[in-house]
C-alpha positions in Angstrom: -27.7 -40.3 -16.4 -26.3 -38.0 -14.0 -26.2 -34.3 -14.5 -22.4 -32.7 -14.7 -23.9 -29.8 -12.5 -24.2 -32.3 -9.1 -20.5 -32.5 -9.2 -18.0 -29.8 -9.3 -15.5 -31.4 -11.2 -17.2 -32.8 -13.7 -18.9 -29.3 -14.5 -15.8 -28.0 -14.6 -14.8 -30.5 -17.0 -17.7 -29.9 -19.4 -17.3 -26.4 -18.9 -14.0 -26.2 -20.4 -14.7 -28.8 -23.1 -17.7 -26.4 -23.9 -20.5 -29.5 -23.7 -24.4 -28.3 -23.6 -25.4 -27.3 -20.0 -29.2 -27.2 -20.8 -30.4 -27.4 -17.0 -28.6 -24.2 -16.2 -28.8 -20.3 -17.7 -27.2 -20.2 -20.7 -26.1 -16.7 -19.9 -24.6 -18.0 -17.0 -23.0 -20.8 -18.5 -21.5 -18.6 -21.1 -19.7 -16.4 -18.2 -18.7 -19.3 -16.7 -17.2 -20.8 -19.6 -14.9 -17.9 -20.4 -14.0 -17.9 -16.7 -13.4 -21.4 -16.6 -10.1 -21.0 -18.9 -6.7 -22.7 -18.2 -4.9 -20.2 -16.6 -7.9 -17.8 -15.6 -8.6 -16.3 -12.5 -12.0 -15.4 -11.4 -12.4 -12.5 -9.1 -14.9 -13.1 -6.1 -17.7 -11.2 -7.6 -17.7 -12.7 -11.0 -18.3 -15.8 -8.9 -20.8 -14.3 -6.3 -22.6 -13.4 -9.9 -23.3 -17.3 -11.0 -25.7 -19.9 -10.0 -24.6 -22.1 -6.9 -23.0 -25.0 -9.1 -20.9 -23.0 -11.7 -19.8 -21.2 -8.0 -18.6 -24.6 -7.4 -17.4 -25.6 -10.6 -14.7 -22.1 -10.5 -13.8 -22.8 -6.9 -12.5 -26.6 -8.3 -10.6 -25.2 -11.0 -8.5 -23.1 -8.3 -7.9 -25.7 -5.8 -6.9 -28.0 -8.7 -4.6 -25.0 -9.6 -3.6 -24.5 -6.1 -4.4 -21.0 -6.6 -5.7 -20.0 -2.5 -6.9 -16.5 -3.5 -10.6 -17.0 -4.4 -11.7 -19.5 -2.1 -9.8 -16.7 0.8 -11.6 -14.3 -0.4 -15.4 -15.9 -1.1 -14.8 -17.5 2.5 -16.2 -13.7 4.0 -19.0 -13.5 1.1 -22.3 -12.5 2.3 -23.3 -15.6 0.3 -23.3 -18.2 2.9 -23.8 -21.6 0.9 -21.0 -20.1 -0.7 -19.0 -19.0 2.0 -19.4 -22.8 2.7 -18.4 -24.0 -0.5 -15.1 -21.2 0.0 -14.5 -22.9 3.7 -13.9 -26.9 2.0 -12.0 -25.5 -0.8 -9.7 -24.4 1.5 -9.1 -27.1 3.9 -8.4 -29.4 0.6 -5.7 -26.6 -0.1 -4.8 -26.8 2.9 -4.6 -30.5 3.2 -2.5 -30.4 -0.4 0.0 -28.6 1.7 -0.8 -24.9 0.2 0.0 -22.1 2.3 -3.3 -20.0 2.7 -4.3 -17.0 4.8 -6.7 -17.4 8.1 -10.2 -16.3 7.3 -11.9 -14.2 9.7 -14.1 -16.5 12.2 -17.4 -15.4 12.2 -19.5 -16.3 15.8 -22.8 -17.3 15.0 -24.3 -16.6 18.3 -23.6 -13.3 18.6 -25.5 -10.8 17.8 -25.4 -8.1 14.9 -23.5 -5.1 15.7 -25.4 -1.9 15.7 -25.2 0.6 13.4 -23.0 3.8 14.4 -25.3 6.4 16.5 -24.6 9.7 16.5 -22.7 9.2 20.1 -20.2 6.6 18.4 -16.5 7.8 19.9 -14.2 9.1 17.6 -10.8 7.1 15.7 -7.6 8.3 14.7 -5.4 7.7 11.8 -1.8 9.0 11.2 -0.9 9.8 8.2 1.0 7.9 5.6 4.6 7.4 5.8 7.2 7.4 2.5 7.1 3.5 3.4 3.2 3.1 3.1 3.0 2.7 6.9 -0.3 4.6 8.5 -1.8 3.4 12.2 -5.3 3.2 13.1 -6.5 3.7 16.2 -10.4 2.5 17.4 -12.9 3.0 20.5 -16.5 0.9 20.9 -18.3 1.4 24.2 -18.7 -2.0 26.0 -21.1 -3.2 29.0 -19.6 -1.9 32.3 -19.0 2.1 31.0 -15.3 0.8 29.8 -13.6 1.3 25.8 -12.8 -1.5 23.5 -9.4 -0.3 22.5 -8.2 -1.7 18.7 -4.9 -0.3 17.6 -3.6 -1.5 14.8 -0.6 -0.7 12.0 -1.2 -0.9 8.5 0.8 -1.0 5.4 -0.1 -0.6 1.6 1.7 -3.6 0.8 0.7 -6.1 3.3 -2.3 -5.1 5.3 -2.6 -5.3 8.8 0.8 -6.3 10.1 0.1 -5.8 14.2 -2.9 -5.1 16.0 -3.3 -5.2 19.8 -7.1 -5.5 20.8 -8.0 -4.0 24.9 -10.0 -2.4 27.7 -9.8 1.1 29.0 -11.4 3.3 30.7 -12.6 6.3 29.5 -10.4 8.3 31.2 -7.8 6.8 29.7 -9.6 7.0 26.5 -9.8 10.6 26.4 -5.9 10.5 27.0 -5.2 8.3 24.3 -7.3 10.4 21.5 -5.9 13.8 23.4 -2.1 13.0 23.1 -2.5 11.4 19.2 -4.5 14.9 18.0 -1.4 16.7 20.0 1.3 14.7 17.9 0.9 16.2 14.8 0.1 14.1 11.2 -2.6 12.3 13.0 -6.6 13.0 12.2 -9.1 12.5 14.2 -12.0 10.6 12.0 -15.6 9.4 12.1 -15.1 5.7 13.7 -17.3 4.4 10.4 -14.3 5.7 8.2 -11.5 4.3 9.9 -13.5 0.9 10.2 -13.8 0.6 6.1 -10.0 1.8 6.5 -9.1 -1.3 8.7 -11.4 -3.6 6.2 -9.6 -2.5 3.3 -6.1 -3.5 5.0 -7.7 -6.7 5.8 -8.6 -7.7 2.4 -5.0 -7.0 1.7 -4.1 -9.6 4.1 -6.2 -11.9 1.9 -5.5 -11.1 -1.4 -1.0 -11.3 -0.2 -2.0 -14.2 1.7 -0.6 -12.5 5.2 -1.9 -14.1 8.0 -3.9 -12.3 10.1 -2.5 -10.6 13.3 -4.2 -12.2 16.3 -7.6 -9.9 16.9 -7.7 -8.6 13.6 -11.4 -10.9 12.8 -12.4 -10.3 16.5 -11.8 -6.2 15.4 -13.3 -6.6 12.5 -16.6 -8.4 13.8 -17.0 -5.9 16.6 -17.0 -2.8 14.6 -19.1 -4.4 11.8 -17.2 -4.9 8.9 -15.8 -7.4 6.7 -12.4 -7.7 4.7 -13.0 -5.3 1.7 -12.1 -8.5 -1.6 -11.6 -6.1 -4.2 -8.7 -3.5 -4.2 -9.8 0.1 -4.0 -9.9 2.0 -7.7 -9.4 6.3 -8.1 -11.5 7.9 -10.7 -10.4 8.6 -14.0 -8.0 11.6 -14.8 -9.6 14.7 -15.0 -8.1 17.0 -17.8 -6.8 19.6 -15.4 -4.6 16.8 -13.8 -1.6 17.4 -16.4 -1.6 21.2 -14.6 -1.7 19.5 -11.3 0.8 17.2 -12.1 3.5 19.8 -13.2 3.1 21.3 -9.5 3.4 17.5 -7.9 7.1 18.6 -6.3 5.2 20.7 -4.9 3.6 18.1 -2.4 7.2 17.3 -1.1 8.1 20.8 0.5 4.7 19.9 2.7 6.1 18.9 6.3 4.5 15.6 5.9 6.2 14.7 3.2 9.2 16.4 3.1 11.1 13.0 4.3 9.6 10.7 1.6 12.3 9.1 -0.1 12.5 5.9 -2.5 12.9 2.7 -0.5 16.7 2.1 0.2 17.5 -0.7 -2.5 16.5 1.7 -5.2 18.7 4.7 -3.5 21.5 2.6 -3.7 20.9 1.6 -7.3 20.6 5.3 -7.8 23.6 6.5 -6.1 25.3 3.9 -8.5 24.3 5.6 -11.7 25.5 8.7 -10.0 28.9 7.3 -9.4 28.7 6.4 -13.4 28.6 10.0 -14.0 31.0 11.2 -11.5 34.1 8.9 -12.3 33.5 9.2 -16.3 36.5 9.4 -18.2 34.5 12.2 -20.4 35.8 15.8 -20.2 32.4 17.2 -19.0 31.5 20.6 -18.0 29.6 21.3 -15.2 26.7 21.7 -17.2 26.8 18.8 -18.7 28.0 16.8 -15.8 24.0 18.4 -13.8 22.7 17.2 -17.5 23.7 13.9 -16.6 22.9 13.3 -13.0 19.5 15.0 -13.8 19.4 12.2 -16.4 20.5 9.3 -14.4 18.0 10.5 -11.5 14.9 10.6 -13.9 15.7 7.5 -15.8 15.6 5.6 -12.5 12.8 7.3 -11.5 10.8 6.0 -14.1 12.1 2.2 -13.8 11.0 2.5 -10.5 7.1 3.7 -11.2 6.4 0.3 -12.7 2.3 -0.2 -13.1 2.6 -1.8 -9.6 4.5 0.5 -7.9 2.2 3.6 -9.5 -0.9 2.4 -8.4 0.5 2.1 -4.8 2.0 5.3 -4.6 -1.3 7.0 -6.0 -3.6 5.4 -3.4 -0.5 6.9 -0.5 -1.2 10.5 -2.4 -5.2 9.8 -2.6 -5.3 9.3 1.5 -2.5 12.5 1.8 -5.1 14.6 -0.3 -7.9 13.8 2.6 -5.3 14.8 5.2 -4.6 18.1 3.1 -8.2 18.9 2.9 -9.1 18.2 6.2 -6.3 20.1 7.9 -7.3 23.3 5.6 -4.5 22.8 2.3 -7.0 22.8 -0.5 -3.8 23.6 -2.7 -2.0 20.8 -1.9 -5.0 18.6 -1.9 -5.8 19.6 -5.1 -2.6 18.9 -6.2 -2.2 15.5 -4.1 -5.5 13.7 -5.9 -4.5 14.7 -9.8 -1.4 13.4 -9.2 -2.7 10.1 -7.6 -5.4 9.7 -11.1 -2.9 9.7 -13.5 -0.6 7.7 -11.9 -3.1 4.9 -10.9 -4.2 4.9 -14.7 -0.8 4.8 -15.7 -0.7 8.5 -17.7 2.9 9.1 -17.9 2.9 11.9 -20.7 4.6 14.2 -18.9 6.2 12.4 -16.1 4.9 13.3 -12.6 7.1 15.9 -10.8 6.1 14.3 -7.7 7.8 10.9 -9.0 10.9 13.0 -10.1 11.2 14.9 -7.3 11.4 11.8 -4.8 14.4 11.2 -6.6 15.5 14.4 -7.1 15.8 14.6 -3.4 18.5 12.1 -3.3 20.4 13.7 -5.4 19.9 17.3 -3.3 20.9 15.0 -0.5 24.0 13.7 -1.3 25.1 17.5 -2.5 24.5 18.8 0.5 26.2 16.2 2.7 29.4 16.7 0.6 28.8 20.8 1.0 29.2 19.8 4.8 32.0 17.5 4.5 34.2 20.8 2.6 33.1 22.8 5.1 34.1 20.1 8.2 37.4 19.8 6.4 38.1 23.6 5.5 37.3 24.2 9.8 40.1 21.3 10.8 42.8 22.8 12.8 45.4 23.8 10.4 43.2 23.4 7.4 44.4 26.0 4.4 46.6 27.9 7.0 48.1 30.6 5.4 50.6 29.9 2.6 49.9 26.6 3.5 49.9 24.0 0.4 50.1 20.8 2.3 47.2 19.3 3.9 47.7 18.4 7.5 47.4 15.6 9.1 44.1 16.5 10.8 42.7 18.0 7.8 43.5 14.3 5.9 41.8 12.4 8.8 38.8 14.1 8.8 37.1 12.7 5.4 37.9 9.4 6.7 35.2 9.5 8.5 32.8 10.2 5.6 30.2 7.6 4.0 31.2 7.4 0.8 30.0 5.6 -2.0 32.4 3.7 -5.0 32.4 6.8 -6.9 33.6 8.7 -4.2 29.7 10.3 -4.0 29.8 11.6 -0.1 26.9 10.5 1.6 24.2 11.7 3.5 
């Protein structure tokens, strides 16, 4: 009688009806069971942990489910019979008509790539934008005295979204890293760091199922590295991170991060509940009237810092820290990383200042671009003459030109 374990399916199938595997580890088995579950997705190195065939038999429960991710990411394993195994699960995707990220290509004939020397040329990385947006920018010495060029922009939600891959010389090298240090909010880093910074990204791509730009494998391969599968974890908080955290606004008056703001959607939802406050038929006092817009602007802060959206925003502070530290802030650094634990384990007793104060700066925002209207208005020709009680003409015309929003919030 055949053995279920020669056939992936029909492993799978006693897996999940829980028959007696006797010619594999029962250990094994065991793990693979609970893996094997309706519903249940496996992360690449729960399967890199089990023998070949219970590999196999987790790799035919996700093309049966149409589920891309594992075999996209066990397609770069170290484990080459099952990087194999990874490779037909997705063509049959494929061929099912599931949409599924390119792999990187891996040339068999070429050679390793060396490890860094001590003469390796330098990278640069900006910093990170209020968007998640950071560019990376890559040298590797190549036969003839000229520079392999890689630059590439990444995003926290994506991965690697462009990438141009070229020769220079290394004149034109020296330029390039010369005119990025001379920018400002750009570091210049070991090229080993910025290479596990362009791996991450890539396993980004895999795991959101974005293509990859056109280079990104050839990058990758050159500067010997491979598509990080897992998603990058913080440490725990530390107990002096609630003190951090109560200084997080702090991290906004920083030039870097001064023009954070919550993405645009959000604003707008914002600015909504602000317009709730300011055309309330309540007889408020002024007081009360800041009571609620400070109310409206932290209960929409903390809609928006979802799980999701906290973990993302703590690895943005996390790599802001290492820019802190490296261009001599220890404060702000300090400050930076205990905001970025608690809010990637989710510790929202109290609320971080730095998520409040995004918002807050909406609100500032929106003040001060009424302020300037007034005064615009206030220095219209004819505008509060003397004894004047009428507004003129001019004066009338010139708030028609605001941004407003429904409420009648001016803009900024």
């Amino acid at each position: 009688m055949k053995s279920p374990a020669s056939d992936p399916r029909s492993l799978l199938d006693a897996l999940r009806a829980g028959t007696a595997l006797s010619d594999l580890p029962a250990d094994k088995v065991e793990a693979a069971r609970a893996l094997a579950r309706e519903g249940h997705v496996a992360t690449p190195a729960e399967v890199e942990a089990l023998p070949e065939p219970l590999a196999a038999a987790l790799l035919e429960a996700s093309v049966l489910a149409g589920q891309p991710a594992l075999a996209e990411a066990l397609s770069a394993s170290s484990m080459k019979p099952l990087a194999k195994l990874a490779k037909k699960a997705l063509y049959r995707l494929r061929s099912r008509g599931v949409a599924v990220a390119e792999a990187p290509r891996v040339a068999p004939t070429e050679s390793p790539v060396p490890a860094p020397t001590s003469d390796a040329l330098p990278a640069l990385a900006s910093i990170i934008t209020g968007r998640g947006e950071r560019a990376l920018v890559l040298g590797r010495a190549i036969r003839g005295g000229g520079i392999e060029v890689v630059q590439a922009l990444l995003t926290d939600e994506h991965g690697v979204i462009q990438l141009q891959l070229g020769e220079k010389g290394r004149g034109a090298w020296r330029r390039v890293i010369k005119e990025g240090l001379e920018q400002g909010g750009t570091l210049e880093l070991p090229v080993q760091e910025a290479a596990a910074l362009l791996a991450e990204a890539a396993g980004l791509n895999l795991r959101t199922h974005t293509p990859f730009p056109e280079g990104l494998d050839v990058a990758l391969r050159h500067f010997g590295v491979q598509p990080q599968l897992e998603p990058t974890t913080l440490p725990a908080p530390e107990p002096d991170d609630v003190r951090r955290s109560r200084e997080g606004d702090l991290l906004h008056e920083t030039a870097e991060m001064a023009a954070w703001l919550p993405p645009e959607p959000v604003v707008k939802r914002l600015l909504a509940k602000l317009d709730e406050v300011v055309v309330s038929p309540l007889a408020l006092s002024d007081v009360q009237r800041q009571d609620q817009l400070q109310s409206a602007v932290a209960s929409v802060a903390q809609d928006f810092f979802s799980p999701d959206m906290a973990r993302r925003y703590a690895l943005r502070l996390w790599r802001m820290a290492d820019f802190f530290e490296r261009t001599g802030r220890a404060r702000e650094a300090d400050v930076a990383r205990g905001e970025a634990r608690r809010l990637f384990h989710g510790a929202d007793q109290p609320f971080s200042r730095f998520a409040e104060r995004l918002f807050e700066k909406v609100l500032g925002l929106v003040a001060a671009a009424g302020a300037r209207a007034e005064a615009a208005t206030q220095r219209a020709p004819g505008a509060a003459s003397s004894g004047a009680r009428e507004p003129t003409a001019s004066a009338e015309a010139a708030p028609m030109q605001e941004r407003r929003s429904p409420g009648g919030l001016i803009l900024p």
